[in-house]
C-alpha atoms as a printed R data frame, in Angstrom:
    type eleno elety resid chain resno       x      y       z
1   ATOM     1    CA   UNK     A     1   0.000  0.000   0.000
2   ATOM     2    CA   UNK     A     2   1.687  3.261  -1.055
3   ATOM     3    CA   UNK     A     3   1.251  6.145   1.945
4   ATOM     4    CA   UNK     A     4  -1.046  8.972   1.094
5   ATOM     5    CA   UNK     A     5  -0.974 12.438   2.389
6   ATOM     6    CA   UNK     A     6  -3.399 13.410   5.133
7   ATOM     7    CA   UNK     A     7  -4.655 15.750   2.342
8   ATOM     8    CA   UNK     A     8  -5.401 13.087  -0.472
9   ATOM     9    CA   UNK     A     9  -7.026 11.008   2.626
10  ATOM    10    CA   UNK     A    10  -9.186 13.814   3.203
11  ATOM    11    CA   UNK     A    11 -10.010 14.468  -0.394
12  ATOM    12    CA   UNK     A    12 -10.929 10.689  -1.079
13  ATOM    13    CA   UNK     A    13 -13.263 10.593   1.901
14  ATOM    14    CA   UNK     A    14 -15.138 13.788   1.167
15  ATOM    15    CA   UNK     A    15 -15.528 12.757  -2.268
16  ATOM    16    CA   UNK     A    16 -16.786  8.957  -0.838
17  ATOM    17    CA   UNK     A    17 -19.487 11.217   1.473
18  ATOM    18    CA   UNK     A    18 -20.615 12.974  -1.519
19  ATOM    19    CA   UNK     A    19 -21.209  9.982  -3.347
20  ATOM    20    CA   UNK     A    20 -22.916  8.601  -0.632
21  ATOM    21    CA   UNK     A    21 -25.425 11.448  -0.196
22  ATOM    22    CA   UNK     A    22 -26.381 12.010  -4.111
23  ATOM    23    CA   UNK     A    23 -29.086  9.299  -4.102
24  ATOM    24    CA   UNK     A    24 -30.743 11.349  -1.365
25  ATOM    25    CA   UNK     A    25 -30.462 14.367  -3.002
26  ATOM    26    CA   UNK     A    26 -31.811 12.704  -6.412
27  ATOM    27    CA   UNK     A    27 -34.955 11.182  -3.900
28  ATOM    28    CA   UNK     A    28 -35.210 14.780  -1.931
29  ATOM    29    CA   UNK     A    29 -35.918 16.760  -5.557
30  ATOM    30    CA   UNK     A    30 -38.688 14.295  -6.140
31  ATOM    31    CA   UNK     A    31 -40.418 15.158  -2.942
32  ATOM    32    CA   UNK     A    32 -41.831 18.163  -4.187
33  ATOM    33    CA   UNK     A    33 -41.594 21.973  -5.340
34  ATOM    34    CA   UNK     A    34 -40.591 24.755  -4.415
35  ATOM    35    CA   UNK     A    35 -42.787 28.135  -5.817
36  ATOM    36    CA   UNK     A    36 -40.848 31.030  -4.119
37  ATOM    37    CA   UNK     A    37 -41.098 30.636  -1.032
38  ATOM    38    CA   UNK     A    38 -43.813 28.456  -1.296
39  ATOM    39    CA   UNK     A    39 -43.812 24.473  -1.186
40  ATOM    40    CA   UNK     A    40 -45.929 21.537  -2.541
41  ATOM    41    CA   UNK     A    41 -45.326 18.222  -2.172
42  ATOM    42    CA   UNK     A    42 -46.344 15.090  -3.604
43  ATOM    43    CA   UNK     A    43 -49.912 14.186  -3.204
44  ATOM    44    CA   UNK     A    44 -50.998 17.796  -2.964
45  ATOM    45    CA   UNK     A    45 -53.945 18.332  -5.308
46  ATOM    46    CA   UNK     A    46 -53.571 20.568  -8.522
47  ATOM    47    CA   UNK     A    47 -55.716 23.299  -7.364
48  ATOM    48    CA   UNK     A    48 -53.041 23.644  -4.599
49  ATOM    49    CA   UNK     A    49 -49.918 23.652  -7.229
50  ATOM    50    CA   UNK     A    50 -51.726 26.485  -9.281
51  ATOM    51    CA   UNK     A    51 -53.039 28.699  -6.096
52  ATOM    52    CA   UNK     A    52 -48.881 28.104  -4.980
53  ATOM    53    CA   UNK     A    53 -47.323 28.138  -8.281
54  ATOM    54    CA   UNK     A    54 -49.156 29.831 -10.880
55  ATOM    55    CA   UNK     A    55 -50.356 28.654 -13.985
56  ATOM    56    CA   UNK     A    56 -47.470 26.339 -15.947
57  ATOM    57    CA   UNK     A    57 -45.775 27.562 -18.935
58  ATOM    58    CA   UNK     A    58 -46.863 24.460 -20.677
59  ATOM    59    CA   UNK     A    59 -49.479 21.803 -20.133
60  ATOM    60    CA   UNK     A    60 -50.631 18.778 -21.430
61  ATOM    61    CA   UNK     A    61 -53.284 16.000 -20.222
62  ATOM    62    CA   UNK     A    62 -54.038 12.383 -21.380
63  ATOM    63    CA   UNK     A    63 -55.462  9.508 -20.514
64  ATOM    64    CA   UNK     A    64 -54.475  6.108 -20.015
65  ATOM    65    CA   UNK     A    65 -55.656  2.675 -19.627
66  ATOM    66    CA   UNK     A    66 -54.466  0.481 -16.958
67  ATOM    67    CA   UNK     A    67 -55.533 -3.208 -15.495
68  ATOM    68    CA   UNK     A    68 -55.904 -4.511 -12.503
69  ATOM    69    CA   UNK     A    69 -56.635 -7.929 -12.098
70  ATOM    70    CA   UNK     A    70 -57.329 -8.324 -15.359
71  ATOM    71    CA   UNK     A    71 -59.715 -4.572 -14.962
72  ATOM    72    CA   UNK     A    72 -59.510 -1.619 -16.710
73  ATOM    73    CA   UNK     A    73 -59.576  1.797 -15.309
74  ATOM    74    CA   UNK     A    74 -58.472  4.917 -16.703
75  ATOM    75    CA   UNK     A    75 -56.043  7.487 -15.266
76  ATOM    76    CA   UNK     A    76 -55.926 10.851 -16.682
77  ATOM    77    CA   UNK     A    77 -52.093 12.380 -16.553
78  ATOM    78    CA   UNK     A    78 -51.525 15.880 -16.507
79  ATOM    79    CA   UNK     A    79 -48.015 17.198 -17.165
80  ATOM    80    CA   UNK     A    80 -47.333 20.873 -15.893
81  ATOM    81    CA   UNK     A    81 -43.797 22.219 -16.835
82  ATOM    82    CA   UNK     A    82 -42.792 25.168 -14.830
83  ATOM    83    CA   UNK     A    83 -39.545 26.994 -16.830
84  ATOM    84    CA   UNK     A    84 -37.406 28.551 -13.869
85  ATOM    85    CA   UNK     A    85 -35.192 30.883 -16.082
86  ATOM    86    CA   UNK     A    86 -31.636 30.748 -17.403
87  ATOM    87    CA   UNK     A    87 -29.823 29.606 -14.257
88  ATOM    88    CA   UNK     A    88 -32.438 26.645 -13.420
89  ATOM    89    CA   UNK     A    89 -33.708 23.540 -14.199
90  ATOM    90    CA   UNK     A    90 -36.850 23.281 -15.565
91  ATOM    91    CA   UNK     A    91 -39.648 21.420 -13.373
92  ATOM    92    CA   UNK     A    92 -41.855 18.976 -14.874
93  ATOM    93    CA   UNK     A    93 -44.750 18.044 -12.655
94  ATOM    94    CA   UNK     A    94 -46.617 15.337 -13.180
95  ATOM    95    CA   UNK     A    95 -50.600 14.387 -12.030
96  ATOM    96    CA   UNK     A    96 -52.170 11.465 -11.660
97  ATOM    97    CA   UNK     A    97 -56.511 12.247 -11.653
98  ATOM    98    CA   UNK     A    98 -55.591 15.648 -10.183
99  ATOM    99    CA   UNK     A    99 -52.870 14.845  -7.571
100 ATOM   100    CA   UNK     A   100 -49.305 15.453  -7.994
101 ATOM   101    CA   UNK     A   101 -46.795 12.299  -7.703
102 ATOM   102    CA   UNK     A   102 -43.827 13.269  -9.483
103 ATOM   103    CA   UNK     A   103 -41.503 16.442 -10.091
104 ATOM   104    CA   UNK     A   104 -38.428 16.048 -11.917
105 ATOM   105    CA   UNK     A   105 -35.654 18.226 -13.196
106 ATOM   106    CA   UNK     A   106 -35.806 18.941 -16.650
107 ATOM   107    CA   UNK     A   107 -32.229 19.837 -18.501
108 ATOM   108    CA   UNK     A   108 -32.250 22.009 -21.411
């Protein structure tokens, strides 16, 4: 084993704790939105993202057809993208029958 500086060991294990932590952060931008200073999280309805948020700069709505047990049901999606200027990702927020359970960060 070839001896390392206590600078490189310090390095390589705050590198090893970011790693560590980036699947949380990934999971923690999931959990919801930030509007200002305003926050909505997932399962909030979509009247409460637009009162919070104000209207998306672009929406579109669909529905699908799932099973279960053999069943179908439909599920109307809604997908509200929220543009956060030059600096910023993009959010895309996405509805299931009216209640948000997804926001992800959209690259441009």
């Amino acid at each position: 084993m070839v001896p390392r500086s206590p600078l490189v060991a310090a390095l390589v294990l705050a590198g090893a704790g970011l790693l560590a932590l980036a699947p949380a952060r990934a999971r923690a931008a999931n959990d919801g939105l930030a509007c200002g200073r305003r926050l909505v999280s997932l399962g909030d309805p979509a009247a409460q993202v637009l009162d919070r948020c104000g209207p998306p700069d672009m929406r579109t709505s669909r529905v699908e057809t799932r099973f279960l047990r053999g069943r179908p049901f439909y599920v109307t999606i809604d997908e509200w993208m929220y543009k956060r200027g030059a600096r910023d990702f993009s959010r895309l927020a996405l509805f299931e029958n009216g209640r948000l359970v997804s926001v992800e960060a959209i690259s441009r």
